[in-house]
KEDREN-61399 format. One record per residue (C-alpha): x, y, z; residue number from 1; residue in three letters. Coordinates in steps of 0.02 Angstrom, whole numbers, plus 50000, padded with zeros to 5 digits. Example, Ala and Ser with C-alpha at 12.3 -4.5 7.8 and 13.67 -1.06 7.14 Angstrom:
2
KOLLO   east  north     up  dogu  rotor
KOLLO  50615  49775  50390     1    Ala
KOLLO  50684  49947  50357     2    Ser
This chain:
296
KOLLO   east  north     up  dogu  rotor
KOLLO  57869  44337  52707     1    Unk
KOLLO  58041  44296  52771     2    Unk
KOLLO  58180  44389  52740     3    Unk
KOLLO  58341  44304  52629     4    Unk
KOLLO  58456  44338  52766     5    Unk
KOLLO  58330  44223  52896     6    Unk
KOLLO  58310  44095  52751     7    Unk
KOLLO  58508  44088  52700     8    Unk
KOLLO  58553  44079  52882     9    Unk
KOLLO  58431  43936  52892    10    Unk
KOLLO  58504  43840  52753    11    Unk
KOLLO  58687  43857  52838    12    Unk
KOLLO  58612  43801  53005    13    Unk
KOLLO  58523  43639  52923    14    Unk
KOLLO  58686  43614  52833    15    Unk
KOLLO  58792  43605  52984    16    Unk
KOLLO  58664  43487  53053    17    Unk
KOLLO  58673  43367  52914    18    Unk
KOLLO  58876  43377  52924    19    Unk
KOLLO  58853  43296  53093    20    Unk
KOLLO  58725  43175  53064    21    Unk
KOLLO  58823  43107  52931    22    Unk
KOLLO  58988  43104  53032    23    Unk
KOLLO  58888  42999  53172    24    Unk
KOLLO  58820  42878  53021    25    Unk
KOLLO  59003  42845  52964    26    Unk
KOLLO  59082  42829  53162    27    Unk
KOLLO  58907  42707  53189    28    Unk
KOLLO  58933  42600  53051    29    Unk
KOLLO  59134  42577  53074    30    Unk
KOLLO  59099  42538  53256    31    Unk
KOLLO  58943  42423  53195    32    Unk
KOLLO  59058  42320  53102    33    Unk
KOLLO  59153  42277  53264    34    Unk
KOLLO  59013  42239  53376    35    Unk
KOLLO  58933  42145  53244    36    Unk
KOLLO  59075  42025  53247    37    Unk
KOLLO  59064  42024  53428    38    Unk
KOLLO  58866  41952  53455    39    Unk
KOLLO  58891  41838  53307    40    Unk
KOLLO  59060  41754  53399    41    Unk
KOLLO  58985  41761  53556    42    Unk
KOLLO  58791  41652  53518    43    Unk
KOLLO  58890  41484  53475    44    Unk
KOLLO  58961  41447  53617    45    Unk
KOLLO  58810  41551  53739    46    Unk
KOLLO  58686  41437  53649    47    Unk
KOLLO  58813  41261  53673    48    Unk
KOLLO  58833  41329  53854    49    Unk
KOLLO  58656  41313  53866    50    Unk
KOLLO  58627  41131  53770    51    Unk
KOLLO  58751  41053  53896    52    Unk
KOLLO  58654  41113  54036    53    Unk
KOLLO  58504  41061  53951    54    Unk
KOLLO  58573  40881  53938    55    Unk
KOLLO  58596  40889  54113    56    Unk
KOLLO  58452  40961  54215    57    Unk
KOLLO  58384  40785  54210    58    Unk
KOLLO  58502  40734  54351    59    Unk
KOLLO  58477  40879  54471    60    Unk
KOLLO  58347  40827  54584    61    Unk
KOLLO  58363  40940  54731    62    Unk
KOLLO  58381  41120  54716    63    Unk
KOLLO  58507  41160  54855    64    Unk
KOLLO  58626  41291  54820    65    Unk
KOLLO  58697  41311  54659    66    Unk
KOLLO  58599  41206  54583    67    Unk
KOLLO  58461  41322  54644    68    Unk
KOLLO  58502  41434  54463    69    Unk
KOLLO  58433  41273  54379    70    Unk
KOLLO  58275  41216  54474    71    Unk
KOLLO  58231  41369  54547    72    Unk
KOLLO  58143  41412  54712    73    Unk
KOLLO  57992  41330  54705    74    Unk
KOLLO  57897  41492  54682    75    Unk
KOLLO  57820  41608  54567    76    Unk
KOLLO  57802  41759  54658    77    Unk
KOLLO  57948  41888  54646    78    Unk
KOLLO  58035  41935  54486    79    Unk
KOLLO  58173  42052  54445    80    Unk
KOLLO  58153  42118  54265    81    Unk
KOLLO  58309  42177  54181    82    Unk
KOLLO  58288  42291  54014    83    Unk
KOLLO  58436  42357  53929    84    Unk
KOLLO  58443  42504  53848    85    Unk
KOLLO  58574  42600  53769    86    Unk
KOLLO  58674  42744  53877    87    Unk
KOLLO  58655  42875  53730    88    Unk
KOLLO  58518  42931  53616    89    Unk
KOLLO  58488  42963  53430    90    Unk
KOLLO  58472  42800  53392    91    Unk
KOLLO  58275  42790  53325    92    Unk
KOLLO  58167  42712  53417    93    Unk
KOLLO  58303  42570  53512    94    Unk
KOLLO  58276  42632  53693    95    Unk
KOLLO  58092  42687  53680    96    Unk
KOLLO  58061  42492  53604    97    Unk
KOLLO  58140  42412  53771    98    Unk
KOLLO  58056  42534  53885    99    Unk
KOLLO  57884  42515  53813   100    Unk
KOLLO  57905  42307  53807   101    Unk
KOLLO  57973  42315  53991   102    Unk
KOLLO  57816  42424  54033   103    Unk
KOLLO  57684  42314  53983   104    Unk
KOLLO  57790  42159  54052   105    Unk
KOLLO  57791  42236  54232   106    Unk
KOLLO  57598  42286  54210   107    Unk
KOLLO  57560  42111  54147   108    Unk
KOLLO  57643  42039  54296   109    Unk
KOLLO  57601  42144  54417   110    Unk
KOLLO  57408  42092  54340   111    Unk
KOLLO  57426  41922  54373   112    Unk
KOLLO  57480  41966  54566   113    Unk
KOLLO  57681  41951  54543   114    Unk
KOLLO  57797  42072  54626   115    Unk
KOLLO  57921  42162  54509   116    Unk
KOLLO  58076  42255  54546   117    Unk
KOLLO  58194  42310  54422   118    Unk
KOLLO  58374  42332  54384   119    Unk
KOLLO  58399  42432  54214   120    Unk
KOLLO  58580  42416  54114   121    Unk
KOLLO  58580  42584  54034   122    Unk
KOLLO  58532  42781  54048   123    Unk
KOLLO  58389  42768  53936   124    Unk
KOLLO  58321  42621  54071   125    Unk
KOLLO  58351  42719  54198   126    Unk
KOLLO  58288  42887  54193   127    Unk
KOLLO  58137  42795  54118   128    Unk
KOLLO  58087  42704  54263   129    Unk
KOLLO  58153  42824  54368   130    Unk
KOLLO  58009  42939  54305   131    Unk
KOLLO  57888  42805  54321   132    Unk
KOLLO  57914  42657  54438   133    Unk
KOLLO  58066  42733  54544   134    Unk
KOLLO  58013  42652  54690   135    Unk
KOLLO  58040  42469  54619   136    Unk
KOLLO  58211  42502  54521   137    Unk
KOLLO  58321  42378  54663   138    Unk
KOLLO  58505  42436  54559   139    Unk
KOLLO  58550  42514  54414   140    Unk
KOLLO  58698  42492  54310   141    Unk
KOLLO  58766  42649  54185   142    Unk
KOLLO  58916  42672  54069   143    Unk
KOLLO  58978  42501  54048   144    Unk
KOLLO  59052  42535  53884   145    Unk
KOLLO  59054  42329  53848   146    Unk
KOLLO  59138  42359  53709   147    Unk
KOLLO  59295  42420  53785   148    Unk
KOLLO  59255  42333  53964   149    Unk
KOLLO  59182  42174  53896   150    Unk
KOLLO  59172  42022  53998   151    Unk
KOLLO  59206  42117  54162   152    Unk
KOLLO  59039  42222  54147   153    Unk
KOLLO  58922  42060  54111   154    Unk
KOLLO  59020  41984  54266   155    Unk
KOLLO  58962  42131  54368   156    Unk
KOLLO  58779  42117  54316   157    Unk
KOLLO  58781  41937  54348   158    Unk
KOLLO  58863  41947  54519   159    Unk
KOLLO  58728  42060  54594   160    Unk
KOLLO  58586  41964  54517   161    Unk
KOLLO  58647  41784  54606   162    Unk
KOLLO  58693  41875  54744   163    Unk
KOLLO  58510  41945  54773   164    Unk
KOLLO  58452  41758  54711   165    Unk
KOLLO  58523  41673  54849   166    Unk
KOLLO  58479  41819  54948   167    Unk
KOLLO  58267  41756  54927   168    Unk
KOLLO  58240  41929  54848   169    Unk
KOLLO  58164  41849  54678   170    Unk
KOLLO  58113  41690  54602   171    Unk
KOLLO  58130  41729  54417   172    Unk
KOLLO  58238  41852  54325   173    Unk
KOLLO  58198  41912  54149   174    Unk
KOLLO  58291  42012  54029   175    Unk
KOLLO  58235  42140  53903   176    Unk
KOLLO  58333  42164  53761   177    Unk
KOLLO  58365  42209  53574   178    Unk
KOLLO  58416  42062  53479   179    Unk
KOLLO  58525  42090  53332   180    Unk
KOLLO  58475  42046  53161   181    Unk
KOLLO  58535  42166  53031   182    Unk
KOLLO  58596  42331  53019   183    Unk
KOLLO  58412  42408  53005   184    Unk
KOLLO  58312  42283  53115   185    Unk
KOLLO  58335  42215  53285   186    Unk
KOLLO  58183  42146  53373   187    Unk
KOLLO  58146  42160  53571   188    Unk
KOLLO  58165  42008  53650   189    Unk
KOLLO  58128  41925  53807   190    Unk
KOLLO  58235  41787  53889   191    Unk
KOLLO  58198  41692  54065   192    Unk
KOLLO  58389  41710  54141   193    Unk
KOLLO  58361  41650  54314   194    Unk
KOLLO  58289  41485  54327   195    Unk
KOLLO  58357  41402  54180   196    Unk
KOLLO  58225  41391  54069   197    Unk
KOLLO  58247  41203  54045   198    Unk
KOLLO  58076  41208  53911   199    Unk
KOLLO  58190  41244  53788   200    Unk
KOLLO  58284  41077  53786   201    Unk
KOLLO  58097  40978  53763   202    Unk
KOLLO  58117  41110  53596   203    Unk
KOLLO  58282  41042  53543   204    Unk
KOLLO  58244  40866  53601   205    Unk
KOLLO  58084  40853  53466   206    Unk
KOLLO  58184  40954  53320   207    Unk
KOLLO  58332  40803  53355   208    Unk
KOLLO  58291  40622  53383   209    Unk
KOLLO  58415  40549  53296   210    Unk
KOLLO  58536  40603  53468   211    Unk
KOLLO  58532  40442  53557   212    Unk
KOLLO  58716  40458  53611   213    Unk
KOLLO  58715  40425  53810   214    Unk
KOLLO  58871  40523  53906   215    Unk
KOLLO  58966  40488  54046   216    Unk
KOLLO  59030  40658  54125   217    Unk
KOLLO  59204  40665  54223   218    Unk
KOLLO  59172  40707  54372   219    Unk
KOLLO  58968  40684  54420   220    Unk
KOLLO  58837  40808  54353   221    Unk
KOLLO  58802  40905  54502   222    Unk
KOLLO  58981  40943  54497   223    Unk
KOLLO  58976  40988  54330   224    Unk
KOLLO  58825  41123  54348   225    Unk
KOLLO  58897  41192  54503   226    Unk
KOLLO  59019  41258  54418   227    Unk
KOLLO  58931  41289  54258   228    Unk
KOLLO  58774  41364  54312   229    Unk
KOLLO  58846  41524  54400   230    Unk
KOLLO  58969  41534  54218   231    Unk
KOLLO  58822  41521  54120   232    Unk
KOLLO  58731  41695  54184   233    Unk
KOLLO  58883  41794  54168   234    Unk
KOLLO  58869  41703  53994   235    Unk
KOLLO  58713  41763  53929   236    Unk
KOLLO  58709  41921  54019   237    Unk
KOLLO  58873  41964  53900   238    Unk
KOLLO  58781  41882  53746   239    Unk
KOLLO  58641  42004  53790   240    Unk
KOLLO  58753  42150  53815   241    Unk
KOLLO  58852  42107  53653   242    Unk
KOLLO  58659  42104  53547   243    Unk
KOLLO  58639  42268  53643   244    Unk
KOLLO  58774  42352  53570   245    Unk
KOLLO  58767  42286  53400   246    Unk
KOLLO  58583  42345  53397   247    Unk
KOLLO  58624  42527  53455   248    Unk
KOLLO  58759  42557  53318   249    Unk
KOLLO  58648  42473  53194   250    Unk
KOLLO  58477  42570  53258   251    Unk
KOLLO  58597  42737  53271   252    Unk
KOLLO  58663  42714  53090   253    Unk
KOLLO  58503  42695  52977   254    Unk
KOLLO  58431  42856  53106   255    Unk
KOLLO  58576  42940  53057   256    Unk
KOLLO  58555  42894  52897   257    Unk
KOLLO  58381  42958  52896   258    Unk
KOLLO  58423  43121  52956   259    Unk
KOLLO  58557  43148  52841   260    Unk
KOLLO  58442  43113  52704   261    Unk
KOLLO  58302  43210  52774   262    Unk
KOLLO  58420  43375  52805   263    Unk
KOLLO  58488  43353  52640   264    Unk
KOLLO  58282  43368  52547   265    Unk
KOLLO  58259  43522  52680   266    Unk
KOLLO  58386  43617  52597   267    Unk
KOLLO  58348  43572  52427   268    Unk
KOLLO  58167  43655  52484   269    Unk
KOLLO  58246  43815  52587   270    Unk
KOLLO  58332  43828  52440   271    Unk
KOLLO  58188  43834  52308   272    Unk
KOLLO  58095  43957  52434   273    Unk
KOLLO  58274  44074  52461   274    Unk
KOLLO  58268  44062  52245   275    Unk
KOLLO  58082  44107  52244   276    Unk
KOLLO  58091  44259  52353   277    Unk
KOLLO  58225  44320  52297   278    Unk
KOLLO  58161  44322  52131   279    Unk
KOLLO  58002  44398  52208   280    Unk
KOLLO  58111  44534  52277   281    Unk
KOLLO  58195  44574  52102   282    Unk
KOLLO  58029  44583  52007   283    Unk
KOLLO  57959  44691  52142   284    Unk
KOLLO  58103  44809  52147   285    Unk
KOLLO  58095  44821  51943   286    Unk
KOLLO  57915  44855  51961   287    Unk
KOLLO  57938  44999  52058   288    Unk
KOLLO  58088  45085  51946   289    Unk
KOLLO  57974  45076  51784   290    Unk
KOLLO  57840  45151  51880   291    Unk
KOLLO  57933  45282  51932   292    Unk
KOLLO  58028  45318  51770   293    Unk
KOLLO  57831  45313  51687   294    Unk
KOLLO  57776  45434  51803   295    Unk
KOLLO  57918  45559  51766   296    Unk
């Protein structure tokens, strides 16, 4: 039986513990707020980005250059998969979600004969796959902080990923990431970044026929997506990074929450047994005073 002393110091230590989980709940819900704000502003104009170069992709024909981010290679051979995770734990089951979908994507790939490399945006990412497919990680990004950095970090991210396009060192780039939906759900999602996945416009094309407006576009298309197409992976790379972070503070709150709540019924029960034994302590002591007064 454990001694009071090991029991109350027990109930101080799970005490402290839920003093700081419930500090981190209140700092991940005040900084949820903001980043919430941030992925809902930010999927208007990502998703209009993407409807204009919908409307478009009709008129590029050849895929030289540029225009290359639209109509792709020609091939299906190399991918770059691109999960992102969050740079800091406690935060449920967020990073072990992305890891495990970016697993069986890469094994499901590899499977049909593709060659995968990756390029994880975040510590959790990257000591994953450092542990387990180290020799395909191509770059790694770490601490961008895109809530203080913002556009600069998706910028980065999308500069390294055209320049290894154009480069021949893939033919499709997908990322991995935690859409946000509330504060208590976000749900992993995959999104073809490199080609434009033009299926998507067919999608919007069927949902809209009334749309029959032709437009003229000052100056010519090609123009146009030159300079739109490079815009339009920084873009959605920041759209991603912005989900990311909402996710995180959302996933990191209701964990918090959890452990708060969970702490709070282990001391109600450390409590109950520190009550119990003491009381079994009292009785025993009394026992052993009448005893001895009965045997005088």
């Amino acid at each position: 039986m454990p001694s009071l002393k090991d029991i109350k110091t027990q109930i101080n230590s799970v005490g402290s513990t839920k003093k700081i989980t419930s500090a981190m709940k209140m700092v991940a819900a005040s900084k949820l707020r903001r980043s919430q704000e941030k992925a809902e502003a930010a999927r208007p104009y990502s998703s209009r980005l993407e409807e204009m170069l919908y409307s478009l992709a009709s008129s590029a024909a050849s895929g030289e250059g540029i225009i290359k981010l639209l109509t792709g290679t020609g091939n299906d051979q190399n991918y770059i998969v691109v999960p992102v995770s969050a740079d800091r734990g406690l935060c449920g089951g967020f990073n072990s979600s992305i890891n495990r979908e970016t697993f069986k994507l890469v094994k499901s790939l590899e499977g049909n004969g593709k060659k995968v490399q990756l390029m994880p945006v975040g510590k959790k990412s990257r000591d994953f796959f450092n542990r387990v497919m180290k020799d395909q990680i191509i770059k790694s990004f770490v601490d961008l902080n895109v809530s203080s950095t913002g556009y600069e970090s998706a910028l980065n991210i999308s500069n390294k990923l055209q320049e290894l396009y154009f480069e021949g060192k893939f033919d499709k780039c997908i990322l991995v990431f935690n859409k946000f939906k509330s504060a208590i759900s976000q749900e992993v999602t995959q999104q073809q970044l490199i080609p434009l996945d033009v299926s998507n416009s067919e999608k919007e094309e069927e949902k809209d026929n009334s749309s029959n407006a032709i437009y003229d576009y000052e100056p010519d298309e090609e123009t146009i997506l030159k300079d739109l197409l490079p815009k339009n992976v920084s873009i959605q790379v920041f759209k991603v990074l912005l989900e990311s972070d909402a996710g995180e503070q959302g996933a990191r709150m209701a964990a918090m929450d959890n452990a708060t709540r969970n702490a709070g019924e282990m001391i109600d029960s450390l409590t109950l047994k520190y009550n119990r034994t003491r009381q079994a302590f009292i009785t025993k002591e009394l026992i052993e005073i009448i005893s001895g007064a009965e045997s005088i």
